[in-house]
C-alpha positions in Angstrom: 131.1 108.0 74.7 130.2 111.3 77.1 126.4 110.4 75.8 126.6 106.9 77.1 128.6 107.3 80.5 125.5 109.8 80.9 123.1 107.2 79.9 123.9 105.1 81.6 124.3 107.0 85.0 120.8 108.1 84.4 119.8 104.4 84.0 121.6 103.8 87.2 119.8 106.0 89.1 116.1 105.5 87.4 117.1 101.8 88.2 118.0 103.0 92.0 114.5 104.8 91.7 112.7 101.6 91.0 114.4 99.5 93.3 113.3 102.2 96.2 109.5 102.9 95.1 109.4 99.0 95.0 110.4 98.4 98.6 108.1 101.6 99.7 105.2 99.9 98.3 106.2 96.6 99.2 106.5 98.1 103.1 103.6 99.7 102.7 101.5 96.5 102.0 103.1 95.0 105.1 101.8 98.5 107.0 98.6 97.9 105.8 98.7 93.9 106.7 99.4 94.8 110.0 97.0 97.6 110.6 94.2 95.5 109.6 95.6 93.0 112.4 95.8 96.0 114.9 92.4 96.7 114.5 91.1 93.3 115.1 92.7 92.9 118.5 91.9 96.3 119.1 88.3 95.0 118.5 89.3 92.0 120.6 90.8 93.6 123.2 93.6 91.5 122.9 96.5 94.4 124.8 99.3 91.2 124.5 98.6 90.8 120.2 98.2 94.7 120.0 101.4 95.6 121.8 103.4 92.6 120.0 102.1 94.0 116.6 102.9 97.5 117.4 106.6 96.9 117.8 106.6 94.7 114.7 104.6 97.8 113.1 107.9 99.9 114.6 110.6 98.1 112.7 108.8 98.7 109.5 108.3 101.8 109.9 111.8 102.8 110.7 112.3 100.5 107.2 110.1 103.4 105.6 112.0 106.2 106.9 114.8 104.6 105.6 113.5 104.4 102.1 112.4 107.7 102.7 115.6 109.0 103.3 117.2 107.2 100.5 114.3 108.6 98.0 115.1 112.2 99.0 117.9 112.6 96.3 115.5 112.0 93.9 113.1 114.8 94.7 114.6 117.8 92.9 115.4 115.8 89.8 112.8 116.9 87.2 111.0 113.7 86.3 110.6 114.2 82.6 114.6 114.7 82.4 114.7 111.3 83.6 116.7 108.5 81.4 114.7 105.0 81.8 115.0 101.9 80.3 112.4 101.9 78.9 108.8 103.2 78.8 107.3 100.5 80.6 109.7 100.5 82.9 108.6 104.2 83.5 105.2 103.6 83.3 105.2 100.6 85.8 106.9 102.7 88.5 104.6 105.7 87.8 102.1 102.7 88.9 104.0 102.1 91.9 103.8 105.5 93.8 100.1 105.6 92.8 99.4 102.7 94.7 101.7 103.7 97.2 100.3 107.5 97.6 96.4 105.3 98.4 97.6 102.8 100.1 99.3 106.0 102.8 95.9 107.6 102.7 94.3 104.2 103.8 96.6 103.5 106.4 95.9 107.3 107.7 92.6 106.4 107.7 92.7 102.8 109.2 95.1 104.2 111.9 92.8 106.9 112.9 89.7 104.7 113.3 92.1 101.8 115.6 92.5 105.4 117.5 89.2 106.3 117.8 88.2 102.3 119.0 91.4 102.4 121.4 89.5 106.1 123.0 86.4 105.0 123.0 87.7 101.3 124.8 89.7 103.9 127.2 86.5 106.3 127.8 84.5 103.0 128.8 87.1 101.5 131.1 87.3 105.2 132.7 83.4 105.1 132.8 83.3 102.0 134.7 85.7 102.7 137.2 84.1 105.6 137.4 80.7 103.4 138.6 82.7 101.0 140.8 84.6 103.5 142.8 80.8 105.5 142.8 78.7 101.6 143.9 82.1 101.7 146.6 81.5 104.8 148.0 77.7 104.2 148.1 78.1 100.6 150.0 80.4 102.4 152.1 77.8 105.1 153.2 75.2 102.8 153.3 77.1 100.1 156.0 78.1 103.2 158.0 74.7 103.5 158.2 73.7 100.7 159.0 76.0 100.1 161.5 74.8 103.5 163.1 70.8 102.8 162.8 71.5 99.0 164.5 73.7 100.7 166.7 70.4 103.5 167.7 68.3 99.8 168.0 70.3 98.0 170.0 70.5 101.6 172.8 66.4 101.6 172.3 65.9 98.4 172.8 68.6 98.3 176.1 66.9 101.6 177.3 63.9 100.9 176.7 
């Protein structure tokens, strides 16, 4: 009777294991919905879509860090000592963290290139005030001058 209270606490918690690599993955997919989205109206330049998406993108990650911390008890458990119910079961979740482990590095990856657009869109921006406030100064310069030179007319042409 020891053997099966033990059994089935194990089963419990490789059940509780499931259940919590499921709902990583299935956030994860979300993640990666939305960072596909991101990177369109980052393309776009659509700042209303981007910032709506990025607190949408906030809630699910706090859902992650929540899984997260619920996934912790599991990781000094040795894996093989583990009591499914069976070895599909096993096998499927095995699956799961696979696909979750790529499906981070492609989000990493996807994130850093929306980055690199947002900098470069920043850079640009920066460039072209950069030329307006430059074209400003010059059109101020050259009116000052202009205003000087009919100014140096109009005393020759009185004087002279």
């Amino acid at each position: 009777m020891n053997m099966q209270t033990s059994q089935t606490s194990h089963s419990h918690t490789t059940e509780q294991l499931y259940e919590l690599i499921e709902r990583k993955l299935h956030l994860l997919r979300e993640m990666q919905a939305m960072a596909i989205e991101q990177a369109d109206l980052v393309t776009e330049h659509d700042m209303g879509g981007l910032m709506s998406v990025l607190s949408r993108k906030q809630s699910l990650m706090e859902s992650l860090q929540s899984v997260q911390e619920e996934l912790a008890i599991f990781k000094d458990d040795d894996p093989e000592a583990r009591v499914w119910s069976s070895p599909q079961r096993r096998t499927a979740c095995q699956s799961m963290v696979k696909e979750s482990e790529r499906l981070v590095q492609q989000l990493i990856v996807q994130e850093n290139r929306s980055l690199d657009s947002m900098n470069l869109k920043r850079d640009s921006i920066q460039s072209q005030l950069n030329q307006n406030a430059a074209a400003s100064q010059i059109q101020k310069a050259y009116e000052s001058n202009a205003f000087l030179i009919e100014d140096s007319v109009a005393e020759f042409t009185v004087e002279g």
